[in-house]
PDB file of N, CA, C and O in Angstrom, chain B, residues numbered from 101:
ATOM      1  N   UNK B 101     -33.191  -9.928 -29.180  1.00  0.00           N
ATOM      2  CA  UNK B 101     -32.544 -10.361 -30.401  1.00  0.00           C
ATOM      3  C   UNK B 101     -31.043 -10.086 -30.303  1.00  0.00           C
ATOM      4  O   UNK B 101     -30.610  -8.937 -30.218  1.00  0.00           O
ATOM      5  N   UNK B 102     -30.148 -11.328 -30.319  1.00  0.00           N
ATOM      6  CA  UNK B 102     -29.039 -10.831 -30.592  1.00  0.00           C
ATOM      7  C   UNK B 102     -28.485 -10.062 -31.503  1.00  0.00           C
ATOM      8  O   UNK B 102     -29.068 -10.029 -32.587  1.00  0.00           O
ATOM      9  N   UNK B 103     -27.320  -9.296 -31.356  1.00  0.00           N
ATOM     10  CA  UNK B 103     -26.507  -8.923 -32.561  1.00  0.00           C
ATOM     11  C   UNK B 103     -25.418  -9.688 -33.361  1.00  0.00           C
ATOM     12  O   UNK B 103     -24.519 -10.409 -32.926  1.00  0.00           O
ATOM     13  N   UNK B 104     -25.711  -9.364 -34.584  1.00  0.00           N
ATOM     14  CA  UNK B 104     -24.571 -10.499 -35.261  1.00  0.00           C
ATOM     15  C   UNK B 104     -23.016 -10.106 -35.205  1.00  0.00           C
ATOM     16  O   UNK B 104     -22.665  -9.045 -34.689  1.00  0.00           O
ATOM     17  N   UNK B 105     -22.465 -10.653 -35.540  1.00  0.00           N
ATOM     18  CA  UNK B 105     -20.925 -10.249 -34.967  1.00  0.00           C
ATOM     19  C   UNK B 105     -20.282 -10.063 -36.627  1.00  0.00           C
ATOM     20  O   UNK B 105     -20.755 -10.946 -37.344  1.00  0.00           O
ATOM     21  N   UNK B 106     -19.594  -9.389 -37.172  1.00  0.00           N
ATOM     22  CA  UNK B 106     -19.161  -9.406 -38.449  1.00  0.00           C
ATOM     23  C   UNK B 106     -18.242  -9.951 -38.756  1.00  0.00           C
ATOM     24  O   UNK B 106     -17.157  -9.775 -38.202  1.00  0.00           O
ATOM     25  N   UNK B 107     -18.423 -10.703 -39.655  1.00  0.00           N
ATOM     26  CA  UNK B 107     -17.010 -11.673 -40.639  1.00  0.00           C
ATOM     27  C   UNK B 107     -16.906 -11.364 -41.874  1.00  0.00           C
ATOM     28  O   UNK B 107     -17.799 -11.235 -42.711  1.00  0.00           O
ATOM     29  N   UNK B 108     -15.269 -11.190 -42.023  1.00  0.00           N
ATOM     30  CA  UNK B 108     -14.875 -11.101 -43.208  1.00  0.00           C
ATOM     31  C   UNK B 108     -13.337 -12.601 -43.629  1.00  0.00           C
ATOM     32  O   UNK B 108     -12.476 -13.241 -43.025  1.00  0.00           O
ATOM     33  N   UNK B 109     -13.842 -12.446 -44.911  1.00  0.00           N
ATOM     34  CA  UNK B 109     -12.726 -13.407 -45.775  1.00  0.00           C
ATOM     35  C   UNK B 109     -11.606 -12.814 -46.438  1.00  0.00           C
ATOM     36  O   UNK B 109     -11.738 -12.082 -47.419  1.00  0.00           O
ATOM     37  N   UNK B 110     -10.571 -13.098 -45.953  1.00  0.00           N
ATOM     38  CA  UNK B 110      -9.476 -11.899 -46.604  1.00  0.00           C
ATOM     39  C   UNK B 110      -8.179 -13.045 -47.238  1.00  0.00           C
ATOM     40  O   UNK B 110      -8.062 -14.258 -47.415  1.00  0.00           O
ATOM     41  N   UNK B 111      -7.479 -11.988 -47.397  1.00  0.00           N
ATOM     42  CA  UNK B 111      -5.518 -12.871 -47.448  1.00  0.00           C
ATOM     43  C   UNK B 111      -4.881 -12.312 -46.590  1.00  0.00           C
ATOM     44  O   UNK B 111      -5.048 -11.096 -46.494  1.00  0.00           O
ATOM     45  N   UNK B 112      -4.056 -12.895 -45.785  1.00  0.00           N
ATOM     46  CA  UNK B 112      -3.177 -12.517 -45.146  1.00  0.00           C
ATOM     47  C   UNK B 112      -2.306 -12.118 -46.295  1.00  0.00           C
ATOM     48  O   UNK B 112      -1.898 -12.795 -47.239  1.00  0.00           O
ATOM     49  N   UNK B 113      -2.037 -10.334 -45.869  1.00  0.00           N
ATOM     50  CA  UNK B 113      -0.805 -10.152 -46.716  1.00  0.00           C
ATOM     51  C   UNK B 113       0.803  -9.514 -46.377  1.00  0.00           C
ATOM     52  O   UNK B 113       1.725  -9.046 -47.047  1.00  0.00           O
ATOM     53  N   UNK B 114       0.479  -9.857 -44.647  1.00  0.00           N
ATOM     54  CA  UNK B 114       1.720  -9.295 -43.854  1.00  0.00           C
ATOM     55  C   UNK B 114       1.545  -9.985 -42.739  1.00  0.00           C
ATOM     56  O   UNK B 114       0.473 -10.179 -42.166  1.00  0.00           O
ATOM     57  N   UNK B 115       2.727 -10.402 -42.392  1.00  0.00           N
ATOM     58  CA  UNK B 115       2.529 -11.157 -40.748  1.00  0.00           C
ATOM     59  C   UNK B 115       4.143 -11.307 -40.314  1.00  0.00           C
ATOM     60  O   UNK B 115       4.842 -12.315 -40.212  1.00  0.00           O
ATOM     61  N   UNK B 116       4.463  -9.802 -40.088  1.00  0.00           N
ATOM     62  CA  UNK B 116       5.961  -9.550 -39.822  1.00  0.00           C
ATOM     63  C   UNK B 116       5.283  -9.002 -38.679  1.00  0.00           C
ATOM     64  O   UNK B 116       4.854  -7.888 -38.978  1.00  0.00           O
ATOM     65  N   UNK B 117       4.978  -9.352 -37.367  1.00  0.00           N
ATOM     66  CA  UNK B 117       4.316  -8.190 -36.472  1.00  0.00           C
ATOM     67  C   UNK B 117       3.999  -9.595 -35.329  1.00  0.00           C
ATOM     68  O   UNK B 117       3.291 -10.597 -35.425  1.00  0.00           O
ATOM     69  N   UNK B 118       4.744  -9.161 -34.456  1.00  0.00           N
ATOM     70  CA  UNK B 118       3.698  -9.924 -32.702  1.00  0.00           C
ATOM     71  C   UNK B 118       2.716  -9.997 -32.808  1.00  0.00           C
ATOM     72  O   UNK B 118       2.245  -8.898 -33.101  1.00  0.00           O
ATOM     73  N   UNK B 119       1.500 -11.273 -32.686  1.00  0.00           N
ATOM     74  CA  UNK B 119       0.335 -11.584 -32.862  1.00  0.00           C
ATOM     75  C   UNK B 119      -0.493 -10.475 -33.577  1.00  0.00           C
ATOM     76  O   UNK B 119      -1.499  -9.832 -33.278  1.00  0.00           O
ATOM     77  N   UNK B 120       0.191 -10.510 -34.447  1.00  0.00           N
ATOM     78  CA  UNK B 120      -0.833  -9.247 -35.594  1.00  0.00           C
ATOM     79  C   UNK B 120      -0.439  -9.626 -37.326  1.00  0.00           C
ATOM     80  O   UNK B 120       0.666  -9.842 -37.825  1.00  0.00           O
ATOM     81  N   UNK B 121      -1.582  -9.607 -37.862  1.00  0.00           N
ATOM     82  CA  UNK B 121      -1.621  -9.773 -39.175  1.00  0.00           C
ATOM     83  C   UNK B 121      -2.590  -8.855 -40.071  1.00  0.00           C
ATOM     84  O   UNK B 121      -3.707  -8.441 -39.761  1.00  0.00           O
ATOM     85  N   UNK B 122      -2.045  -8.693 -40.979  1.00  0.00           N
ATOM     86  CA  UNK B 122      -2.610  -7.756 -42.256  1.00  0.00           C
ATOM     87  C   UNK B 122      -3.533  -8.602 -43.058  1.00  0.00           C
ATOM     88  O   UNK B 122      -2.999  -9.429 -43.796  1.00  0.00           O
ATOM     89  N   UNK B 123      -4.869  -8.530 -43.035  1.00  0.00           N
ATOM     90  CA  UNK B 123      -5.616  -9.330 -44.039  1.00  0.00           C
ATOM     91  C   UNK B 123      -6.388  -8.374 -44.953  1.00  0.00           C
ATOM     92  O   UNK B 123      -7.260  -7.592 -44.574  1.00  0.00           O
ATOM     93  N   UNK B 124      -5.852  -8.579 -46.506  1.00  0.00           N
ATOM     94  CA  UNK B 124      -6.818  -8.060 -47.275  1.00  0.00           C
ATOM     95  C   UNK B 124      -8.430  -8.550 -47.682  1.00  0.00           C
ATOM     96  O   UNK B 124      -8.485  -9.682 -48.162  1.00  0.00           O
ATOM     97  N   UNK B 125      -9.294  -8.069 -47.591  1.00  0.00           N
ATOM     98  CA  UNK B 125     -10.352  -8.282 -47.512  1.00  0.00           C
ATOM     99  C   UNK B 125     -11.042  -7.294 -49.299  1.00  0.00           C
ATOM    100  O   UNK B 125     -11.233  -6.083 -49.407  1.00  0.00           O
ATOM    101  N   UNK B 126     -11.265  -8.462 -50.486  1.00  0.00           N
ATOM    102  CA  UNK B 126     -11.908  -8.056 -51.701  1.00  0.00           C
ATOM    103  C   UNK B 126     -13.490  -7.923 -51.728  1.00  0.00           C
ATOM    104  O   UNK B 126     -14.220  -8.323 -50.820  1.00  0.00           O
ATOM    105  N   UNK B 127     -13.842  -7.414 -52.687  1.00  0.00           N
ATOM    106  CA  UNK B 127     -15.055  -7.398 -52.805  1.00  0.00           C
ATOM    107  C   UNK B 127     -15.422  -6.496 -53.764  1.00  0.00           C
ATOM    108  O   UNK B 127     -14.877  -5.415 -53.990  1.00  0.00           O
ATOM    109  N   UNK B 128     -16.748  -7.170 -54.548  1.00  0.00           N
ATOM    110  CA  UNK B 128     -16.898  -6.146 -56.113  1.00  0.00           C
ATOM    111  C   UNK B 128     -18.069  -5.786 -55.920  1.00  0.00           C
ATOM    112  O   UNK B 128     -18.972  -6.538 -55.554  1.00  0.00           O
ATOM    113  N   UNK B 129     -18.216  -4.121 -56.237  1.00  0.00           N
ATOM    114  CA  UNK B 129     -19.229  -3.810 -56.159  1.00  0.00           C
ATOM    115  C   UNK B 129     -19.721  -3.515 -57.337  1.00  0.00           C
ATOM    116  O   UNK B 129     -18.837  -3.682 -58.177  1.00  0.00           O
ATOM    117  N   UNK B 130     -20.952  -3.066 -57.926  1.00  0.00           N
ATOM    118  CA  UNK B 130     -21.225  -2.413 -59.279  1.00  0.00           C
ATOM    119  C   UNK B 130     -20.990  -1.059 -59.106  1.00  0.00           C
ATOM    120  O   UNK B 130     -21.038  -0.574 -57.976  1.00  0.00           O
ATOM    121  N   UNK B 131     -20.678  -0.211 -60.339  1.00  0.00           N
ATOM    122  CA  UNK B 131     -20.474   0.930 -60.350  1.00  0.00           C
ATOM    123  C   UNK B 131     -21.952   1.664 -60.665  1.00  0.00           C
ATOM    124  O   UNK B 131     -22.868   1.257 -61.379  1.00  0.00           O
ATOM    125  N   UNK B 132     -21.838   3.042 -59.777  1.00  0.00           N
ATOM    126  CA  UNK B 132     -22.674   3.672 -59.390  1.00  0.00           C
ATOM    127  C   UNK B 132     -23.545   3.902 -60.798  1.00  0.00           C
ATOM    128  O   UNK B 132     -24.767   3.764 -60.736  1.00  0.00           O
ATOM    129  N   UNK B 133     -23.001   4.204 -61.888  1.00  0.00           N
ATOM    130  CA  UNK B 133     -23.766   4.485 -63.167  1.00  0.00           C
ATOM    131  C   UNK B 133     -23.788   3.591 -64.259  1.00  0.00           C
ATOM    132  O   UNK B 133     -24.666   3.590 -65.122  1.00  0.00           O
ATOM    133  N   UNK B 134     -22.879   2.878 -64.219  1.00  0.00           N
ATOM    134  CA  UNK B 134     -22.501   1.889 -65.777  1.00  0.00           C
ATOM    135  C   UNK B 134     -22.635   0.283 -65.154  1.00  0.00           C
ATOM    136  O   UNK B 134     -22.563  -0.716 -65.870  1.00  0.00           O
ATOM    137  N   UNK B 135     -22.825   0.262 -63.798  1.00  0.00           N
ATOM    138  CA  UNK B 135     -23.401  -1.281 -63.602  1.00  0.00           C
ATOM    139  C   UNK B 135     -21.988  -2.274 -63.490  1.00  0.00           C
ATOM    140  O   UNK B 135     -21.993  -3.376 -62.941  1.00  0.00           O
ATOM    141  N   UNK B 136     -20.659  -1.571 -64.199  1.00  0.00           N
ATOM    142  CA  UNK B 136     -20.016  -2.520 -64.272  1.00  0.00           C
ATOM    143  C   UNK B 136     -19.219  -3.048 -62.995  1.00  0.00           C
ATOM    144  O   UNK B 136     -18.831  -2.145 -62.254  1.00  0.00           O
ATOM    145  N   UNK B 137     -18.930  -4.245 -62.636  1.00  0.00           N
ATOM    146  CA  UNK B 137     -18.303  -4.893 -61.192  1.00  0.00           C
ATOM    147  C   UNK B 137     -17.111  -4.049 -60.867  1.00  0.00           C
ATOM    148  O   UNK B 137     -16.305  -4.141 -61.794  1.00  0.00           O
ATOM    149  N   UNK B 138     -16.719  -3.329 -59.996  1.00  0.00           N
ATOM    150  CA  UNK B 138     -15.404  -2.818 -59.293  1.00  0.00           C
ATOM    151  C   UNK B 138     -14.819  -3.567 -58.189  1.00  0.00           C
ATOM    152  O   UNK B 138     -15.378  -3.366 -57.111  1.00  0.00           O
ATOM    153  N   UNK B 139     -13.931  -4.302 -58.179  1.00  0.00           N
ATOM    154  CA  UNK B 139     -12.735  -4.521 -57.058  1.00  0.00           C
ATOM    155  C   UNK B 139     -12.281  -3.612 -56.036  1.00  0.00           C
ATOM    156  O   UNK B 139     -11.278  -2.905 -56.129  1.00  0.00           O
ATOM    157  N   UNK B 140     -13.223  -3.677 -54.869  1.00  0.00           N
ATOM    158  CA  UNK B 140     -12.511  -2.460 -54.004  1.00  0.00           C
ATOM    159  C   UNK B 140     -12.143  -3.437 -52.642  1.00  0.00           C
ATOM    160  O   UNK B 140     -12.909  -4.277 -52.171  1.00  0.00           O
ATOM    161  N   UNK B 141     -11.081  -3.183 -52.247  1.00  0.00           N
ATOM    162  CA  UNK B 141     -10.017  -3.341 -51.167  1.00  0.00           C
ATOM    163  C   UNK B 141      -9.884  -2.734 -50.531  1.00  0.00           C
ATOM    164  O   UNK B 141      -9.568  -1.565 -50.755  1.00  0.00           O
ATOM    165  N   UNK B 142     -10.196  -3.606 -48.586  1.00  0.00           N
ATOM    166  CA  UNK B 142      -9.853  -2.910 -47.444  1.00  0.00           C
ATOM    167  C   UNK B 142      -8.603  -3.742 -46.826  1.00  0.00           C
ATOM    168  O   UNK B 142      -8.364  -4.872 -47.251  1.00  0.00           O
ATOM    169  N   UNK B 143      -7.912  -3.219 -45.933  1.00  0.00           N
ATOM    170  CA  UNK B 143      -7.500  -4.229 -44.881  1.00  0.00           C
ATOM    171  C   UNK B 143      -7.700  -3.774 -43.915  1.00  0.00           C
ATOM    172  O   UNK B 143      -8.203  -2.683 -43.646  1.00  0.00           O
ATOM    173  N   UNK B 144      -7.161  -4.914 -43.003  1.00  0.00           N
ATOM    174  CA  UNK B 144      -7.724  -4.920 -41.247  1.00  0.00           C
ATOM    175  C   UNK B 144      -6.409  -4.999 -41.084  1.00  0.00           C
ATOM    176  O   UNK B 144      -5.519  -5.280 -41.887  1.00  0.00           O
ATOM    177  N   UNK B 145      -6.372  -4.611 -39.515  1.00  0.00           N
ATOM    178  CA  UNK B 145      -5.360  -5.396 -38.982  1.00  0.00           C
ATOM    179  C   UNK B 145      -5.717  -6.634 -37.225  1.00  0.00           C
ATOM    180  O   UNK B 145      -6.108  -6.349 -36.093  1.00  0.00           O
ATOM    181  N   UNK B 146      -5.426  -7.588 -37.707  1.00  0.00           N
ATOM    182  CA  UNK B 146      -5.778  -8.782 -36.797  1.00  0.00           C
ATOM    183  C   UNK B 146      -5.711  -8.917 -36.217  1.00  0.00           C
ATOM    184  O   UNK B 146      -5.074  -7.945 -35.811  1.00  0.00           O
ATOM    185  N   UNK B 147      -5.971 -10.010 -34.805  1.00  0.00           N
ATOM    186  CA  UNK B 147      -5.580 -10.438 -33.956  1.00  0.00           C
ATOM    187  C   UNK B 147      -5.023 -12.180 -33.933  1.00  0.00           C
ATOM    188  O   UNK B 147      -5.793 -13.089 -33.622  1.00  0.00           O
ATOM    189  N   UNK B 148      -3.763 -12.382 -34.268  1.00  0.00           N
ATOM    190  CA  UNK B 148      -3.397 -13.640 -34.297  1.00  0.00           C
ATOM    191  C   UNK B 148      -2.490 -14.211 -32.921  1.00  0.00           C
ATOM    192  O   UNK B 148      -1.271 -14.362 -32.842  1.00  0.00           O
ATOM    193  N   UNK B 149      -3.497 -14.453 -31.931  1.00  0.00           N
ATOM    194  CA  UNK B 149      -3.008 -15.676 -30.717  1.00  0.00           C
ATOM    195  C   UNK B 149      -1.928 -16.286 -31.201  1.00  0.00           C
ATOM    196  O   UNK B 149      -0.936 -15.560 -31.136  1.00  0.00           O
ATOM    197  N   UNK B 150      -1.740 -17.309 -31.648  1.00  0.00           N
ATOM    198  CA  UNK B 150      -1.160 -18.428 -31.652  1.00  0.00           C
ATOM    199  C   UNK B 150       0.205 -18.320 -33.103  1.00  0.00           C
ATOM    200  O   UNK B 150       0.929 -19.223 -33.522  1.00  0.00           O
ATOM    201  N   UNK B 151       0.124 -16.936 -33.525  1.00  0.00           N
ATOM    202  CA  UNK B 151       0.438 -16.636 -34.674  1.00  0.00           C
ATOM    203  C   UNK B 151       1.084 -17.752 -35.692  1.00  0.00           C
ATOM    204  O   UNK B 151       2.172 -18.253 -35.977  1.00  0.00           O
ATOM    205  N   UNK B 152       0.026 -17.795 -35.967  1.00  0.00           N
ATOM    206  CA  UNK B 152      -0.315 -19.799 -36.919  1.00  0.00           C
ATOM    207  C   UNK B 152      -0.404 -18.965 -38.334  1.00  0.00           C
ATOM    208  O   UNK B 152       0.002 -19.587 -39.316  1.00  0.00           O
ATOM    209  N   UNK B 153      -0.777 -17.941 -38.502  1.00  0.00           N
ATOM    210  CA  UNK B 153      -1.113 -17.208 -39.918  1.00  0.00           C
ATOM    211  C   UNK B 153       0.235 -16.761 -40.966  1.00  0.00           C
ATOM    212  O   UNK B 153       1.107 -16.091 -40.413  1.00  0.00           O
ATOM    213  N   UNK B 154       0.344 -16.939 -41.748  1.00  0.00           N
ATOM    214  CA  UNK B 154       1.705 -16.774 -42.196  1.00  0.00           C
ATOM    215  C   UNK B 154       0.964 -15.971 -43.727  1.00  0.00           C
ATOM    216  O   UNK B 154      -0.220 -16.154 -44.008  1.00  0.00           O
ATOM    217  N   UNK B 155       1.740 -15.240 -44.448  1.00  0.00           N
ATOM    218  CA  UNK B 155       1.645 -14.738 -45.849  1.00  0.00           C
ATOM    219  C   UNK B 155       0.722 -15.888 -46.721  1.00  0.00           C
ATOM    220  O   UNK B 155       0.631 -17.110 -46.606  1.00  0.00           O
ATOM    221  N   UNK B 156      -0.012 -14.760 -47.782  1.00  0.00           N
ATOM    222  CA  UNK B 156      -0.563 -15.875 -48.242  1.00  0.00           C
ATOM    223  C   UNK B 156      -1.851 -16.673 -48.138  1.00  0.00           C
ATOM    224  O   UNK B 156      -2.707 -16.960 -48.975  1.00  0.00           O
ATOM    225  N   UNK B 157      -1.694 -16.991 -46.606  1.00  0.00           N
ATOM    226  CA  UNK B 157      -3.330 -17.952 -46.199  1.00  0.00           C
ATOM    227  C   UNK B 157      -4.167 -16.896 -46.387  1.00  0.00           C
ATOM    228  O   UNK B 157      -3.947 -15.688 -46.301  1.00  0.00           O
ATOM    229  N   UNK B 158      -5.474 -17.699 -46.742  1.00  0.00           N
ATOM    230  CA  UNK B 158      -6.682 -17.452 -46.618  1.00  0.00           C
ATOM    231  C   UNK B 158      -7.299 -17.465 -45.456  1.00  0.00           C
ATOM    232  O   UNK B 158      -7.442 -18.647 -45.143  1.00  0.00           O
ATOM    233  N   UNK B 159      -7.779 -16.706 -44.577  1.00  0.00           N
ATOM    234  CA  UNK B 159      -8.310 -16.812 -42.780  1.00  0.00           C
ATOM    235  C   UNK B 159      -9.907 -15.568 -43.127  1.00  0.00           C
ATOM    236  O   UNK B 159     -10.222 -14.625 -43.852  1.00  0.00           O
ATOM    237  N   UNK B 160     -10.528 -16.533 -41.900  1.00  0.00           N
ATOM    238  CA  UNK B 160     -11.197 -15.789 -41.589  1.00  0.00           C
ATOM    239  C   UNK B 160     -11.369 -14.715 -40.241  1.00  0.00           C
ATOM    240  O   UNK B 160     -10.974 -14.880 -39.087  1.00  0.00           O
ATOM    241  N   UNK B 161     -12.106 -13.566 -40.843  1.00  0.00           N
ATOM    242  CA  UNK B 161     -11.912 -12.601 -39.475  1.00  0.00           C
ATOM    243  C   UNK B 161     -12.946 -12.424 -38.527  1.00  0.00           C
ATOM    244  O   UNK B 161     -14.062 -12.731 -38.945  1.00  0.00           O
ATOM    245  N   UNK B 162     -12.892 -12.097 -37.603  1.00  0.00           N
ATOM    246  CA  UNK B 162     -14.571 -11.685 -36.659  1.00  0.00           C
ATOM    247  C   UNK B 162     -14.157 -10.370 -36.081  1.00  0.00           C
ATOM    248  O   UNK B 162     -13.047 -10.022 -35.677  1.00  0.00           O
ATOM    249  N   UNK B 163     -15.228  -9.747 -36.125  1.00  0.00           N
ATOM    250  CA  UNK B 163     -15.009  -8.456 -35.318  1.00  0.00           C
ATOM    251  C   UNK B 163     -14.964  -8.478 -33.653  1.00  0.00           C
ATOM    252  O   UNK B 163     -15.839  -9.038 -32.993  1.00  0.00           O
ATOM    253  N   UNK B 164     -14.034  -7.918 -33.176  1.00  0.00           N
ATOM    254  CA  UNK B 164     -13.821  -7.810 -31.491  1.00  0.00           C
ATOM    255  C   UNK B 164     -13.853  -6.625 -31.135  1.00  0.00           C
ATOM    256  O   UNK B 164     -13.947  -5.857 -32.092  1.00  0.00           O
ATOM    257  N   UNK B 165     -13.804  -6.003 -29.861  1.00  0.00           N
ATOM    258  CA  UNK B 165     -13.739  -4.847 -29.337  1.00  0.00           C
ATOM    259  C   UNK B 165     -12.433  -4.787 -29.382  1.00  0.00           C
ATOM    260  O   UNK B 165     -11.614  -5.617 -29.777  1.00  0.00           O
ATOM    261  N   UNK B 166     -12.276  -3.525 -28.856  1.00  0.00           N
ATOM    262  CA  UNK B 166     -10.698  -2.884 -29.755  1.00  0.00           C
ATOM    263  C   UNK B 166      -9.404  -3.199 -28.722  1.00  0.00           C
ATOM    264  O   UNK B 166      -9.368  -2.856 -27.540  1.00  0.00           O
ATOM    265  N   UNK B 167      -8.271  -3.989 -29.500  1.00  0.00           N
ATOM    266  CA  UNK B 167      -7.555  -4.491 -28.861  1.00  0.00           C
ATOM    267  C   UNK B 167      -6.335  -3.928 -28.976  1.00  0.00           C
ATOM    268  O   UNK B 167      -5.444  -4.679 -28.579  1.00  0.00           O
ATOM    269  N   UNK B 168      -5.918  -2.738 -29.430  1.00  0.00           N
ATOM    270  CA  UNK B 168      -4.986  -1.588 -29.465  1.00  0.00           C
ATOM    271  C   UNK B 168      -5.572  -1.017 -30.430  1.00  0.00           C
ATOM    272  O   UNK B 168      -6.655  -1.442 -30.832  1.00  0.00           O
ATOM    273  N   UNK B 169      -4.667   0.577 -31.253  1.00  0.00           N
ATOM    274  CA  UNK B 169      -4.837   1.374 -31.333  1.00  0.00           C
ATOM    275  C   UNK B 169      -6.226   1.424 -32.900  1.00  0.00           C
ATOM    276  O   UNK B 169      -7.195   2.097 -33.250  1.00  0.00           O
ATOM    277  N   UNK B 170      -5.387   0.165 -33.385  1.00  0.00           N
ATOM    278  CA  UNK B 170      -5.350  -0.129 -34.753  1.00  0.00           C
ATOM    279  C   UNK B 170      -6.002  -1.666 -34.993  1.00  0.00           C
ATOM    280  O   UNK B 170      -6.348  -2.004 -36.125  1.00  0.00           O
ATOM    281  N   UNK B 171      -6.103  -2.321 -34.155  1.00  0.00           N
ATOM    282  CA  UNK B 171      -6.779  -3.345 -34.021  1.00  0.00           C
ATOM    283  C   UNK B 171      -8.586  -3.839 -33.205  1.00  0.00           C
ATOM    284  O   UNK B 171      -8.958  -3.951 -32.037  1.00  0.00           O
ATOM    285  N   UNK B 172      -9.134  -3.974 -34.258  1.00  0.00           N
ATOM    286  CA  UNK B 172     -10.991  -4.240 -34.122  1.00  0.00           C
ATOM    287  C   UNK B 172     -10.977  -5.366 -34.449  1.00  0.00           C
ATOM    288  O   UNK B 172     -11.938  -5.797 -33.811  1.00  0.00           O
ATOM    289  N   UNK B 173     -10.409  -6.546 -35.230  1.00  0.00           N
ATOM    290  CA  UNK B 173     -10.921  -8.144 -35.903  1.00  0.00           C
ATOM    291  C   UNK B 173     -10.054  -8.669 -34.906  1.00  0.00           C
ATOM    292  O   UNK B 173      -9.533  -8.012 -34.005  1.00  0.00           O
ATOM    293  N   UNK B 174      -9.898 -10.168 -35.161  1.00  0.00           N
ATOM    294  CA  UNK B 174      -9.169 -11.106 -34.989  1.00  0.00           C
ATOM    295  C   UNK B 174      -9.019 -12.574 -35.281  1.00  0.00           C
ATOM    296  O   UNK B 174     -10.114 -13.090 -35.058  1.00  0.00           O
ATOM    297  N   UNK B 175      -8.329 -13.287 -35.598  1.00  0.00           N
ATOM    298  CA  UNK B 175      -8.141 -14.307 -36.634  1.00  0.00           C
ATOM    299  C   UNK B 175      -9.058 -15.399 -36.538  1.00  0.00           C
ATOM    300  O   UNK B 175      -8.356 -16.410 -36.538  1.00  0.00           O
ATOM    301  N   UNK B 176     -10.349 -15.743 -36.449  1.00  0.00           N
ATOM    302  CA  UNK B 176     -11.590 -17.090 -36.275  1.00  0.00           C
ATOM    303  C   UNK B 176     -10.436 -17.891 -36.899  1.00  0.00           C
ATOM    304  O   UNK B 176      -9.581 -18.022 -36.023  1.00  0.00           O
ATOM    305  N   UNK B 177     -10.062 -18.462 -38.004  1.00  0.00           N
ATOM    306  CA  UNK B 177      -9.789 -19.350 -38.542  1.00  0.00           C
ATOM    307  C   UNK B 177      -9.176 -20.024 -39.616  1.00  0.00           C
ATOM    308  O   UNK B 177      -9.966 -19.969 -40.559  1.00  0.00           O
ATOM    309  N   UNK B 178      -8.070 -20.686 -39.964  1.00  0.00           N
ATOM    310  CA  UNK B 178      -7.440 -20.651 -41.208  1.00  0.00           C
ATOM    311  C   UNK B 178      -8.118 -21.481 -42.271  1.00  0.00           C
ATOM    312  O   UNK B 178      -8.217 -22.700 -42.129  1.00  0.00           O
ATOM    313  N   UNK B 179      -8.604 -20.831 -43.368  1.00  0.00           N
ATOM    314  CA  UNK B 179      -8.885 -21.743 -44.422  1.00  0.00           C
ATOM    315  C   UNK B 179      -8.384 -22.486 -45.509  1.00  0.00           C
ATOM    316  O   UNK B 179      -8.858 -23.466 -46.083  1.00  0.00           O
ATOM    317  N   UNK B 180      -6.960 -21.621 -45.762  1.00  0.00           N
ATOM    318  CA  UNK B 180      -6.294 -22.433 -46.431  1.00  0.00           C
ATOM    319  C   UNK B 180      -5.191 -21.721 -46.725  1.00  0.00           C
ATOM    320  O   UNK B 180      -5.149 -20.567 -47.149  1.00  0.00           O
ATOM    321  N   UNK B 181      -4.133 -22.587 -46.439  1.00  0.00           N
ATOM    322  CA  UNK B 181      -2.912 -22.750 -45.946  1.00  0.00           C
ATOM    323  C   UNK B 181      -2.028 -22.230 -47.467  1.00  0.00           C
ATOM    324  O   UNK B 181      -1.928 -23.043 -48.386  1.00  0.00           O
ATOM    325  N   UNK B 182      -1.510 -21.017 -47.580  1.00  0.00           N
ATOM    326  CA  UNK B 182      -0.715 -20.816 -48.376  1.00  0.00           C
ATOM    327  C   UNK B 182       0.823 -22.629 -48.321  1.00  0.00           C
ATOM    328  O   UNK B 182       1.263 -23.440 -47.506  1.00  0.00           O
ATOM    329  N   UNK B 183       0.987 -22.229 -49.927  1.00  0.00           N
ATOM    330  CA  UNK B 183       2.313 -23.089 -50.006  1.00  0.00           C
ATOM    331  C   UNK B 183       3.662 -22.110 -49.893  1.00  0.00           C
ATOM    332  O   UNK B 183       4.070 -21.071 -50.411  1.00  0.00           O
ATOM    333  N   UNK B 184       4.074 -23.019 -48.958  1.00  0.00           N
ATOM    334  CA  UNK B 184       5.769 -22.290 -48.592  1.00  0.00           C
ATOM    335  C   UNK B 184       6.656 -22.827 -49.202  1.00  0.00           C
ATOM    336  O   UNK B 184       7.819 -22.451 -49.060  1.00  0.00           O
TER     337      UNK B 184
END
């Protein structure tokens, strides 16, 4: 059985950096006692080849083996193109 590879949906929210980008990655969980939805926020930091990712876009991430110190994802794909 293979293993699945992990994806996340984030924002790019920094891409001042050599093939590297900051994607925030949301997600609501319920709270532990009162049920109600919480907004909790991670970021990654990316791997952008072709550095096509700019502030803003929506991209998706995949997990890779570790490509410096601070870097595990890297950029699968842009979904939608912030306006500049």
């Amino acid at each position: 059985m293979r293993e699945r590879v992990k994806r996340r949906e984030g924002i790019v929210v920094r891409a001042k950096m050599a093939k590297t980008v900051v994607v925030q990655v949301d997600r609501l969980v319920p709270h532990a006692l009162y049920g109600k939805r919480i907004r909790r926020r991670v970021r990654f930091m990316a791997h952008d080849e072709q550095s096509q990712c700019h502030e803003g876009d929506r991209v998706l991430i995949i997990e890779s083996p570790p490509l410096s110190r601070h870097k595990r994802w890297r950029v699968s794909r842009v979904l939608k193109q912030a306006q500049r």
